[in-house]
MARRO-456549 format. One record per residue: x negated, z, y of N, C-alpha, C, O in turn; residue in three letters. Coordinates in steps of 0.2 Angstrom, whole numbers, plus 5000, padded with zeros to 4 digits. Atoms other than C-alpha are relative to their C-alpha. Example, Ala and Ser with C-alpha at 12.3 -4.5 7.8 and 13.67 -1.06 7.14 Angstrom:
<nodes>
499650004994493850394978499650005006499150035005ALA;500449994994493250364995500450035005500150045011SER;
</nodes>
This chain:
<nodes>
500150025007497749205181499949925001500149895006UNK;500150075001497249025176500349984997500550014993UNK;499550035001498248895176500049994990499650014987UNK;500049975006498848865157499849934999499649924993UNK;500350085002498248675159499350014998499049994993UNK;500650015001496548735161499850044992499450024989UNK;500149985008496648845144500149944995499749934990UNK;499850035003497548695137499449924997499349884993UNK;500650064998496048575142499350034995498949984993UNK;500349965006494848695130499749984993499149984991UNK;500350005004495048635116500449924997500849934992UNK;499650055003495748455112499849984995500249954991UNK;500249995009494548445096499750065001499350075005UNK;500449955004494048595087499649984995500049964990UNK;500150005007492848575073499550045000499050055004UNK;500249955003492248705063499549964993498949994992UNK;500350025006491648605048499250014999499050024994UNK;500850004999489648605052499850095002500250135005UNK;500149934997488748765055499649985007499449925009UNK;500350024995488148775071499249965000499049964995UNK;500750025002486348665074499550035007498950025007UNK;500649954999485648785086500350065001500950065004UNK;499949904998485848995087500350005004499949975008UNK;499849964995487149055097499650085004499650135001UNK;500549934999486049185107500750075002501150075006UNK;499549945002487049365102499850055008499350035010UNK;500249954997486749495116500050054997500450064994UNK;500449945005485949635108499950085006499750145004UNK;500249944996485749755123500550065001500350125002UNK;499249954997487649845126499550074993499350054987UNK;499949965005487150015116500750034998500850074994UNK;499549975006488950045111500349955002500249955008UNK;499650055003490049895109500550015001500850054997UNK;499550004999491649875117500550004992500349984987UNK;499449995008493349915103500349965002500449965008UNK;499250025001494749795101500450064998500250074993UNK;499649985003496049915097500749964998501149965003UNK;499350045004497549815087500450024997500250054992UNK;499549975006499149865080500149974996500349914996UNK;499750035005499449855063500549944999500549894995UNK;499350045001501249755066499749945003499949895001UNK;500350064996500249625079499449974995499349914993UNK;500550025006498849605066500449974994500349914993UNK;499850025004499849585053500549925003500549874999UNK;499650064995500949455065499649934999499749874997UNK;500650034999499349375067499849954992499649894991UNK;500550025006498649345050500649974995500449944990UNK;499450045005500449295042499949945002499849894999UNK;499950094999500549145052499349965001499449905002UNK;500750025005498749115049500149954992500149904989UNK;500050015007499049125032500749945000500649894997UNK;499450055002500749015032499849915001500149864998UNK;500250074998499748865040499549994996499349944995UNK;500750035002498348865030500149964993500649974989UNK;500449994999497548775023499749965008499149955010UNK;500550024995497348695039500150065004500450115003UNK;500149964996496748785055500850025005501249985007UNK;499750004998497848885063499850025008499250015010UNK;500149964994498048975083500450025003501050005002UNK;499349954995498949075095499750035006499050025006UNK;500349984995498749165110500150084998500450094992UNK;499749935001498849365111500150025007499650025010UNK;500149974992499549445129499950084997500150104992UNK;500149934999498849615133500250035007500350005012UNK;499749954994499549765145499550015000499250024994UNK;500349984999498349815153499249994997498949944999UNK;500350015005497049855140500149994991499749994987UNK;499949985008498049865123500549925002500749895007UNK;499850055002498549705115501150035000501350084999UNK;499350005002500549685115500549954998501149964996UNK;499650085004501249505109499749964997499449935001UNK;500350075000500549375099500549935000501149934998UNK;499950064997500949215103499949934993499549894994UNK;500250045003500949105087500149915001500649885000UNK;499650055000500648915089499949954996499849964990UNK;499950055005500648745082499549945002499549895005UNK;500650075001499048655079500449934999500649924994UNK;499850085002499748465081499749974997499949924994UNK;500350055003498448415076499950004991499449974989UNK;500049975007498548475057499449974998499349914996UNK;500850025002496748475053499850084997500050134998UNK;500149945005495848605040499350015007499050065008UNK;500549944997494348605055500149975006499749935008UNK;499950024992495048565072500750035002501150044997UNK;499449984999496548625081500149985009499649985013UNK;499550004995497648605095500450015001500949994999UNK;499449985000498848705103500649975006500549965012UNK;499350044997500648615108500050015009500150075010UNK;499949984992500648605129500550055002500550095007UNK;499549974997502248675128500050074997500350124999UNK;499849925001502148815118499650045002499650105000UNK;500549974998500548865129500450025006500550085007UNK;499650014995501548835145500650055000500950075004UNK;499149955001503148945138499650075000499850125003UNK;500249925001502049085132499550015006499650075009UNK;500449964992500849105149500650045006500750085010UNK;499549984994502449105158500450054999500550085004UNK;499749925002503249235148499550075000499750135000UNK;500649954996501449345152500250025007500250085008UNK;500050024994501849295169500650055002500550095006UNK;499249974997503849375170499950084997500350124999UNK;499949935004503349525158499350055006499450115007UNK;500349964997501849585168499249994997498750034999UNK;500650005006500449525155499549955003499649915007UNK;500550034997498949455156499749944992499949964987UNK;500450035006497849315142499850024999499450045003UNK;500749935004496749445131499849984996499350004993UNK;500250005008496549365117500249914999500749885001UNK;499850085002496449175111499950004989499650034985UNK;500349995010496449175091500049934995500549894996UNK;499750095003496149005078499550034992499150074992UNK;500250015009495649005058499349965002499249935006UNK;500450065002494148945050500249984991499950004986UNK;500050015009494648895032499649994997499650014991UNK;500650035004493148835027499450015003498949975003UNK;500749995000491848915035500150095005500650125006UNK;500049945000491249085041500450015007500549975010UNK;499649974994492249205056499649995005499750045010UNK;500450014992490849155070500349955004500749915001UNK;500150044996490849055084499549964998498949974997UNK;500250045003490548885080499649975010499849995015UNK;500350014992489348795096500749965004500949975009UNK;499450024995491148695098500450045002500750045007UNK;499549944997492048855098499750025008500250025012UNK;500149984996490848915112500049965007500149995013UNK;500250044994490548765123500949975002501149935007UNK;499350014995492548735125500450084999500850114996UNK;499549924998492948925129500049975009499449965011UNK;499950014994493448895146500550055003500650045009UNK;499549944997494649045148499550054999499350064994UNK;500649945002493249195152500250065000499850115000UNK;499749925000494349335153500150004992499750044988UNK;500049995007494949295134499650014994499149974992UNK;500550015006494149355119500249974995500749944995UNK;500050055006493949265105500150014994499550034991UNK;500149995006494549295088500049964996500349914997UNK;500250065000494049205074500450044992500350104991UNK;499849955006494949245056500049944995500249884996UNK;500050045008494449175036499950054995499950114996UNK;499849965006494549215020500850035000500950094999UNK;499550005000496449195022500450014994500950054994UNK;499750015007496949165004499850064997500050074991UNK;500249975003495949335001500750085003501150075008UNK;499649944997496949525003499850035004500150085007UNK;500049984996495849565013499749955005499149945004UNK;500250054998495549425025499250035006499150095006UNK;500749974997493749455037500449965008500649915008UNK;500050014992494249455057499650015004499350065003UNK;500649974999493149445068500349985011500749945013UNK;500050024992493149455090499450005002499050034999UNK;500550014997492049395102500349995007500949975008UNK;500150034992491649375122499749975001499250015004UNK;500050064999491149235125499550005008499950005013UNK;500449974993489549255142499849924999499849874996UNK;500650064995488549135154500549914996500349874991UNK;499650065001489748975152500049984990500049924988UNK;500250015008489548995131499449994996499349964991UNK;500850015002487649015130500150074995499850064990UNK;500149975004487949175122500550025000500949995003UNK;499449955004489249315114499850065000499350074997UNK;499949965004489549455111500550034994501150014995UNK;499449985004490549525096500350085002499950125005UNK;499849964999491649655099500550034993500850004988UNK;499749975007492249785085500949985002501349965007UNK;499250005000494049785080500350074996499950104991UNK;499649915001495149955076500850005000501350015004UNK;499250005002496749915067500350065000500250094995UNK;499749945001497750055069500950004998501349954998UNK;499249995003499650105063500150035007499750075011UNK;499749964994500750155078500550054996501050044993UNK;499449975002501550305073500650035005500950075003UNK;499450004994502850325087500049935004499649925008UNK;500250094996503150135092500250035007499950035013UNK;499649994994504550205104499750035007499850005013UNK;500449984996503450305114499349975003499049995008UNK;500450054999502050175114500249975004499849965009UNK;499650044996503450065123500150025007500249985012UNK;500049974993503650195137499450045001499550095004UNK;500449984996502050235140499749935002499249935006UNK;500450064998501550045142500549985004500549925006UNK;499650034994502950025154500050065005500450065010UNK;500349964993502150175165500550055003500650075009UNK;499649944999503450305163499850065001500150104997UNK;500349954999502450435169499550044995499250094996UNK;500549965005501450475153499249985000499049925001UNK;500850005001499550485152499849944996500149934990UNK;500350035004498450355146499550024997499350084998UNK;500549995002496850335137499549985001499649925001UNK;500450065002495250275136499849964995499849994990UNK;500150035009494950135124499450004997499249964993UNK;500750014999493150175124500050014989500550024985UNK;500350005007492450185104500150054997499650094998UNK;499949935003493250335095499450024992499249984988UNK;500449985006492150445083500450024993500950034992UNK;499549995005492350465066500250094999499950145000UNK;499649934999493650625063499950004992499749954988UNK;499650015004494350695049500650044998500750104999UNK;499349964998496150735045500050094999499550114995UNK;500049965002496550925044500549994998500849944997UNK;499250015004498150985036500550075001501050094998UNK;499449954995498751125048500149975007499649935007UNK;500250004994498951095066499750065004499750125004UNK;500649955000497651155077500450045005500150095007UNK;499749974994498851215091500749975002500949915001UNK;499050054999500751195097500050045005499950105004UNK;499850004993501251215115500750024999500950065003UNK;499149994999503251215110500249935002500749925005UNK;499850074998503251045112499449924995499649864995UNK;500450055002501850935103499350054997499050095000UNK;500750005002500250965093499349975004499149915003UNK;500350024996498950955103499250034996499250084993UNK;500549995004496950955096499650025006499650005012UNK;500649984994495551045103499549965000499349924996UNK;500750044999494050955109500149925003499849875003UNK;499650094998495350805115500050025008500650035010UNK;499849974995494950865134500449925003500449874999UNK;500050064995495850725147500849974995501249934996UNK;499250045004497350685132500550035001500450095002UNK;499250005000499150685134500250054996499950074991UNK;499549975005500450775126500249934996500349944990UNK;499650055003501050615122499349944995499549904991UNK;500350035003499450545116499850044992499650024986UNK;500049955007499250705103500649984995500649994989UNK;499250035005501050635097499649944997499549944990UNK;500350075003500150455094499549994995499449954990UNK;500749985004498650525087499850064996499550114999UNK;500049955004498650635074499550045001499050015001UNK;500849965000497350795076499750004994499750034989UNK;500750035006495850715065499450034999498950014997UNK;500949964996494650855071499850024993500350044990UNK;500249955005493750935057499950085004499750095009UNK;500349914997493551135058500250044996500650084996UNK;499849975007493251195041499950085001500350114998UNK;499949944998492851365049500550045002500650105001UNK;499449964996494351405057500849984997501350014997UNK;499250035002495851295048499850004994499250004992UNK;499950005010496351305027500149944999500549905001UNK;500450085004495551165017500450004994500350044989UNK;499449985005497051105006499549914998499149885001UNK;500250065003496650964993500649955001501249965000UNK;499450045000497650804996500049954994499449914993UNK;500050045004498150704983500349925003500849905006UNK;499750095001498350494983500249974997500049954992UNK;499550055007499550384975500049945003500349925007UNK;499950094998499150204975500549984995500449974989UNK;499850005005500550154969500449925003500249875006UNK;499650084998502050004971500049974996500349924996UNK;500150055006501549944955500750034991500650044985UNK;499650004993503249974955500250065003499950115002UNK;500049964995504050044968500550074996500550124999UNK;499649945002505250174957499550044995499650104994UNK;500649965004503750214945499650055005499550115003UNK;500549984994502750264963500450085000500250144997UNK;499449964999504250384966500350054994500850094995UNK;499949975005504450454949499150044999499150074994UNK;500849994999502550504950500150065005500050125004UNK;499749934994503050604965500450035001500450065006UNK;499549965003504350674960500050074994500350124994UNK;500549965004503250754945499650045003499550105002UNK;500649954995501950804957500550065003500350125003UNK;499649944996503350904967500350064993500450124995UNK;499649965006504150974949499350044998499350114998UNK;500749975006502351024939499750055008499450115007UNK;500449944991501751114960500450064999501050055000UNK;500049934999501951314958500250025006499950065009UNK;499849984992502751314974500650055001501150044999UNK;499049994997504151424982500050005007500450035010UNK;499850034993503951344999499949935001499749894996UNK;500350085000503751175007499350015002499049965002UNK;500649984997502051255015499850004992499249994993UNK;500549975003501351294997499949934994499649934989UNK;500350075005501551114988499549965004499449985009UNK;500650025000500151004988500149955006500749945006UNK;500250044996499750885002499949914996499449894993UNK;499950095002500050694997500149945004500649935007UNK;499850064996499750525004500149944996499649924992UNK;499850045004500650374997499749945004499949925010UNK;499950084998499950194999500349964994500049974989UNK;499550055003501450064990499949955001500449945005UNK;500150074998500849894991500449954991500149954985UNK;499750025003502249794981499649934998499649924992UNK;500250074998501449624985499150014993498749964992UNK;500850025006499749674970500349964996500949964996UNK;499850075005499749514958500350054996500250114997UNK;499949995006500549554943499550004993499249954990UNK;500750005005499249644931500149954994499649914992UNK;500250035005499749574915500149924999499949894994UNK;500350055000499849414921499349985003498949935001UNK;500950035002498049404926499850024992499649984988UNK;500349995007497649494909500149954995499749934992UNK;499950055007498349364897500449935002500649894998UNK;499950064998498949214909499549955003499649895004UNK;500550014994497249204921500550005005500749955007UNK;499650004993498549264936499550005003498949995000UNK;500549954993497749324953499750064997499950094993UNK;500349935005496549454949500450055006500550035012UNK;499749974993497249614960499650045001499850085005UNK;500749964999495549704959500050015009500150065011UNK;500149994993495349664978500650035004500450065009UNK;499649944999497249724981500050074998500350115002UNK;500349955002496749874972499650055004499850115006UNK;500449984994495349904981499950025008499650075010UNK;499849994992495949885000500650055000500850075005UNK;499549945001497450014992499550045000499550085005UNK;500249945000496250144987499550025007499250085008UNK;500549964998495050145001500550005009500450025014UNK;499449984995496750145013500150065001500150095006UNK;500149965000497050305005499450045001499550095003UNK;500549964998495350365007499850025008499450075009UNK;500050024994495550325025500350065004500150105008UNK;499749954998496950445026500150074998500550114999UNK;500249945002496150585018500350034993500450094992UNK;499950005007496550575000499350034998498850015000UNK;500549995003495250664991500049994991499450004989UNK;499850055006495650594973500449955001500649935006UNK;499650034999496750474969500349994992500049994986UNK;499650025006498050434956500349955000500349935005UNK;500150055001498550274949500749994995500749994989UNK;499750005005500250264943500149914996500649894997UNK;499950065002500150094934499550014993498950034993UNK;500449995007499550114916499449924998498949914996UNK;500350065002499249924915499449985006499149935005UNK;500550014996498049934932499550034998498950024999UNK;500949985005496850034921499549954999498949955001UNK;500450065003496249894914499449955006498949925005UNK;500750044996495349834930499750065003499350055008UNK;500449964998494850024934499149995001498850035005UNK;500750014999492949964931499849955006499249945009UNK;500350044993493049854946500350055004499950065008UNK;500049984994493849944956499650085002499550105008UNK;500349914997493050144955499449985004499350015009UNK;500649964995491250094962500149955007499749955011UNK;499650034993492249984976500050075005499750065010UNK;499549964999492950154981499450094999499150114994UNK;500449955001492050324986500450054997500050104994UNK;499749945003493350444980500249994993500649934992UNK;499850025006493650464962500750004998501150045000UNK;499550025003495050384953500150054992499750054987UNK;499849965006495850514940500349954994500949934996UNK;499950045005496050404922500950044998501050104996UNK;499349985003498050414918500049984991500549994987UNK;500150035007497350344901499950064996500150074991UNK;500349955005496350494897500450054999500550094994UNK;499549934999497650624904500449974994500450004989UNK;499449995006499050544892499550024993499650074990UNK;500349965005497750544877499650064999499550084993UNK;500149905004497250734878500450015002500650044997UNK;499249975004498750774879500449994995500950044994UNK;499950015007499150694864499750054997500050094993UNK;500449965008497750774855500050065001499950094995UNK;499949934998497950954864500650024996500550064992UNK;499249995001499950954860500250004993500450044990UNK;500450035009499650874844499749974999499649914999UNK;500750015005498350904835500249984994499749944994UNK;500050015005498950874818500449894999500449864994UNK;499750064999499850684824499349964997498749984998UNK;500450045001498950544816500149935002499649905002UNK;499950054996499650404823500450005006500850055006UNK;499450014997500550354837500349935003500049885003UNK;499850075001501750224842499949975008500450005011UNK;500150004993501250154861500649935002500649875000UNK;499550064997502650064869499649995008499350045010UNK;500450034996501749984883500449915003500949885001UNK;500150084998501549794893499749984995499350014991UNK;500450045005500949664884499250005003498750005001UNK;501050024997499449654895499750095001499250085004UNK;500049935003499249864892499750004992499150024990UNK;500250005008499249824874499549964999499049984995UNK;500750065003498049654874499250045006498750025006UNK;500749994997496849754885499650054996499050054996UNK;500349955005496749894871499650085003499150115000UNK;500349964997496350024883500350074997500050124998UNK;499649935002497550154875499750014991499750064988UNK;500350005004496850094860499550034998499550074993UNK;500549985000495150124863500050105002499750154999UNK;500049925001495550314870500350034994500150094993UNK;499849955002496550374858499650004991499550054988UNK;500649985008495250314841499550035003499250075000UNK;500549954999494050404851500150064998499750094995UNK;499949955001494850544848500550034993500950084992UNK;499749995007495350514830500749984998500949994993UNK;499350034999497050434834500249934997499949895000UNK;500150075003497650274825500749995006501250035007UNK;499550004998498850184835500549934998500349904993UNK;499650045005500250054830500449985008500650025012UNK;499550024995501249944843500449964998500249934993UNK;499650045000502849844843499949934997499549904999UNK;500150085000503049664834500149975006500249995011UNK;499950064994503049514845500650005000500849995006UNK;498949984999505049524843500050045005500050025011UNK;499849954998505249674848499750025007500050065011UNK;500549974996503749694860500649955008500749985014UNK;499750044996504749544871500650005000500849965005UNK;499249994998506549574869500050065003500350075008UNK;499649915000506749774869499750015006500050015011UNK;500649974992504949824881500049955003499549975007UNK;500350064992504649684893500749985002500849975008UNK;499449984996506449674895500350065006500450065012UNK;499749924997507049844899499350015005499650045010UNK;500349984994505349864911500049955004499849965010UNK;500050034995505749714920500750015003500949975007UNK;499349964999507549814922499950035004500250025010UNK;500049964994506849934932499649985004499750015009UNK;500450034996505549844940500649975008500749975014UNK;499550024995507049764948500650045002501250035002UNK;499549944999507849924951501050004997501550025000UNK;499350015003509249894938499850064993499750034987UNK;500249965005508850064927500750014999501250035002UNK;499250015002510250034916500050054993499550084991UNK;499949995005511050114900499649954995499249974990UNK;500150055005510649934892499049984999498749944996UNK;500850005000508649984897499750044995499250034991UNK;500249945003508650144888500149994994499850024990UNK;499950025003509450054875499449964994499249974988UNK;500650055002508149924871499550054998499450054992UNK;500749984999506650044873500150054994499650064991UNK;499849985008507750154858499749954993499249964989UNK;500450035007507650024847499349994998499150004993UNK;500850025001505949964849499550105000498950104999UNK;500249925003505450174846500150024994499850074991UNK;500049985005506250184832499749954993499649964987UNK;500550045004505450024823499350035000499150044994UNK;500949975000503650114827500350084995500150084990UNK;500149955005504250274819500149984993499850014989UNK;499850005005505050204805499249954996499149944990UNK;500749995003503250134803499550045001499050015002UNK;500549934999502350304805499950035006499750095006UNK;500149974995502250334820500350085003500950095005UNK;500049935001502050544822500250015008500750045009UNK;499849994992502150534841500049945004499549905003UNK;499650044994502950424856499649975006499650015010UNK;500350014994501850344869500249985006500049925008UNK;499750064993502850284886499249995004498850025007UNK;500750014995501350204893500149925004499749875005UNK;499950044994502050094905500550065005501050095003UNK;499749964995502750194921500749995001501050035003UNK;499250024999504450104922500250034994500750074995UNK;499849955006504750194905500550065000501050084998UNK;499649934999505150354909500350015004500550075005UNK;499850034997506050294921500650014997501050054998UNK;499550005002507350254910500050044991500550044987UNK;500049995009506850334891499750064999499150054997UNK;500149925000506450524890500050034993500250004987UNK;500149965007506250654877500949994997500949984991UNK;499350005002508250654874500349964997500849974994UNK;499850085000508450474871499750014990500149994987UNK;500649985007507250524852499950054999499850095003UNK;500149925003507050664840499349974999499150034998UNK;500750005001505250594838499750045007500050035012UNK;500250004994504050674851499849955003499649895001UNK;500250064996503850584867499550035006499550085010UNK;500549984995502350584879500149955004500149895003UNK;499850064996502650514894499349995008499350015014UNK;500450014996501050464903500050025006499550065009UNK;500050004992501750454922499950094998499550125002UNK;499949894999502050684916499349995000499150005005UNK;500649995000500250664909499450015008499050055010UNK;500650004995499350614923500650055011500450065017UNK;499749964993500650714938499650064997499450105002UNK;500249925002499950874927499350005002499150055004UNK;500750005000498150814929500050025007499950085009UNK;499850004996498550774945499950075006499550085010UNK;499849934996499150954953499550034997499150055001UNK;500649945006497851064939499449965006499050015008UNK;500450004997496650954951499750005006499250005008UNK;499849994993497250974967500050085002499950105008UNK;500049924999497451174964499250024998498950055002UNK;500849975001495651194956499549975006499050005008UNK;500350014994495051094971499850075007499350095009UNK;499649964996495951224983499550064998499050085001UNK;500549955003495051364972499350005001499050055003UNK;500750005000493251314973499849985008499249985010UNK;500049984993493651304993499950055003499550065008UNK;499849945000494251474993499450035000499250075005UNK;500749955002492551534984499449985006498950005005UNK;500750034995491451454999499749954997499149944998UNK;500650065001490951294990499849975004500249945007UNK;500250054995489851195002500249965000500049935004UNK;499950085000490551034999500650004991500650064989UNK;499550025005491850974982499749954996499649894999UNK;500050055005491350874968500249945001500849935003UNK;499950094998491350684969500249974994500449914992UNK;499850035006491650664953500650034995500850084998UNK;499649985003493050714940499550064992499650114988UNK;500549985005491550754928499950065000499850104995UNK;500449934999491050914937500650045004500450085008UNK;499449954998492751004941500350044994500850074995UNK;499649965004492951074924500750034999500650094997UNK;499649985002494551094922500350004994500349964990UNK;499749985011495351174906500749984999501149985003UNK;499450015001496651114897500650045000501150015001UNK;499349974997497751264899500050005007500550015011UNK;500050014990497451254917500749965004501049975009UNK;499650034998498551114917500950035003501150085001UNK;499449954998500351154926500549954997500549894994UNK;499650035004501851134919500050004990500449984986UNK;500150005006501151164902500250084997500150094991UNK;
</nodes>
């Protein structure tokens, strides 16, 4: 290994600020392209303390076993510059040394660009001096999805190459642990995996592990790490799975799913539907973008639904009533379609009751200023009527930031009383919970007026189209509908009704 002077000697000005003034020459010849494979928890490691320095430049090192990344190494530009960096001697000299005692090797050098794109700049190339290290380069920091990027760095920094990166989740850390400390289990090659897609039986079991066909040369222990992703529509039963982007919050998420398992015609755990949850608590707060200019959360949004498309959602469900409101950015973001929890609560008004002329929508303020409930339900002949600004601010935005902060109190369901029976006592024929934290705490019991409680709406939609999916498999459909437009489903269809 090289000494850590000579890493240290690299880079004592970085600057980033200029674009290159002549073409890094790319190497273009490799026809497949070396993988980074990264774990999620070292990525994430990586890009927090990215983000915490920024906006100046930050750096670190990363040690690898072997071939797989296993520590990052975060350090301390001294020199606090937004296009230059420098990492502290000692905190170089402490982490080589700890590579040195663990068995690890330098794999990885990592630094920010804040303010300019994730390449190799000519300074980045011409002081790489470490040539075993790749080179990662990470901006668009302040973004939720920031852009990363790796390179190998050839012919004394005359050219590069980029190398893919392949974040993955470790799902058995434990076992990750003893197989990279050479406990007898099988490795892999990191060579560039194809794209799979998940099934939702296994394809085989030994009495010991799940093991996939057409995975010649793998483990037992690597079938544990890697779930069987084969497709084999011919031989395995093609179940529809549903997605819940949810965390918007986290007890709403969870009352969503709790519906989906009540309204499922199951009498096994084998015969309820197949559901994958991504909960990302950390989306801005919608109704302050709607009516304060927050953070917009379109691009948290976004990198949630195509999380779930990733892991085999073939719809997805959205329980946040006030995330509708940026539905138009994020559907053509997103190849799988997003099931409207706006539309499901309003036909279900208008199927239920038909003769209802108004209703009262307890809702967010940023729900209500977006008028999304509004606009479906006069579509459909419905007038609707909301809360004074008293009321709307003491009773509802109280009591849902009760349960947002998982304090679903008596003094919730209280509030959400009063403010239901002001809207009846001016007309309103039937009840709207159209914020997800609601029904949480405020149900049919709670009021002698009917009450529709949106998160049922859309859990019925939900399963009615995860069962008709399942059905038009059964019949030999070549392929499923991409759209919600073309699955006709009938309203008695719905479950639970």
């Amino acid at each position: 290994m090289q000494s850590a002077r000579r890493f240290f000697s690299r880079s004592p000005v970085q600057d980033d600020t200029q674009e290159p003034d002549t073409e890094p020459v790319t190497d273009a010849s490799a026809s497949s392209p070396p993988v980074l494979r990264l774990n999620e928890r070292l990525y994430r490691e990586m890009i927090d303390h990215l983000r915490e320095v920024h906006p100046y430049e930050g750096c670190g090192l990363i040690a690898f076993s072997g071939e797989e990344p296993v520590k990052v190494y975060p350090g301390t530009n001294i020199l606090r510059s937004s296009s230059r960096y420098r990492m502290s001697d000692l905190e170089v000299l402490r982490a080589v040394d700890d590579m040195d005692r663990q068995g690890w090797w330098l794999g990885a050098i990592y630094h920010s660009h804040p303010n300019s794109h994730p390449v190799p700049s000519m300074t980045d190339l011409r002081e790489a001096n470490w040539p075993d290290a790749l080179m990662l380069i990470a901006s668009r920091l302040t973004s939720p999805t920031p852009n990363l990027r790796a390179y190998r760095v050839k012919d004394g920094g005359l050219s590069y190459d980029e190398v893919e990166i392949d974040v993955y989740t470790e799902r058995l850390p434990w076992l990750a642990t003893v197989r990279r400390n050479g406990l007898g289990l099988g490795g892999r090659s990191q060579g560039q995996r194809s794209p799979r897609r998940i099934i939702w039986k296994p394809i085989g079991f030994d009495g010991s592990v799940a093991v996939a066909r057409g995975s010649e040369g793998a483990s037992q222990a690597d079938a544990l790490l890697d779930v069987p992703v084969v497709e084999d529509a011919d031989n395995e039963e093609r179940r529809a799975v549903i997605g819940i982007l949810g965390g918007m919050g986290p007890l709403a998420t969870a009352d969503l799913y709790q519906k989906i398992i009540e309204f499922t015609p199951a009498a096994s755990d084998q015969e309820h539907i197949p559901v994958v949850i991504y909960a990302d608590p950390r989306v801005p707060d919608r109704t302050e973008a709607l009516l304060r200019d927050g953070e917009d959360p379109t691009p948290w949004l976004v990198h949630g639904a195509r999380m779930l498309t990733g892991m085999g959602a073939d719809f997805i469900v959205m329980p946040c009533n006030t995330a509708h409101a940026f539905l138009d950015g994020i559907q053509p973001a997103v190849d799988k379609p997003i099931v409207s929890m706006i539309d499901a609560a309003a036909d279900e008004i208008r199927n239920d009751y038909p003769e209802a002329r108004t209703v009262g929508l307890l809702a967010t303020s940023g729900t209500i200023a977006s008028e999304i409930y509004q606009r479906a339900l006069q579509s459909r002949g419905v007038d609707v009527i909301v809360p004074d600004d008293d009321i709307q601010r003491r009773c509802v935005m109280a009591a849902i930031r009760e349960v947002k902060a998982g304090r679903g109190s008596k003094a919730a369901t209280a509030l959400l009383a009063e403010a239901a029976e002001q809207l009846v006592g001016r007309g309103a024929d039937v009840l709207l919970a159209a914020c997800t934290e609601i029904p949480v705490v405020f149900q049919q019991r709670h009021t002698e007026t009917p009450l529709v409680d949106a998160t049922g709406a859309l859990a019925r939609i939900a399963v009615a189209t995860a069962i008709h999916l399942d059905e038009l498999a059964e019949t030999g459909s070549p392929q499923w509908e991409t759209s919600t437009g073309g699955w006709g489903i009938e309203s008695t269809r719905l479950a639970g009704k």
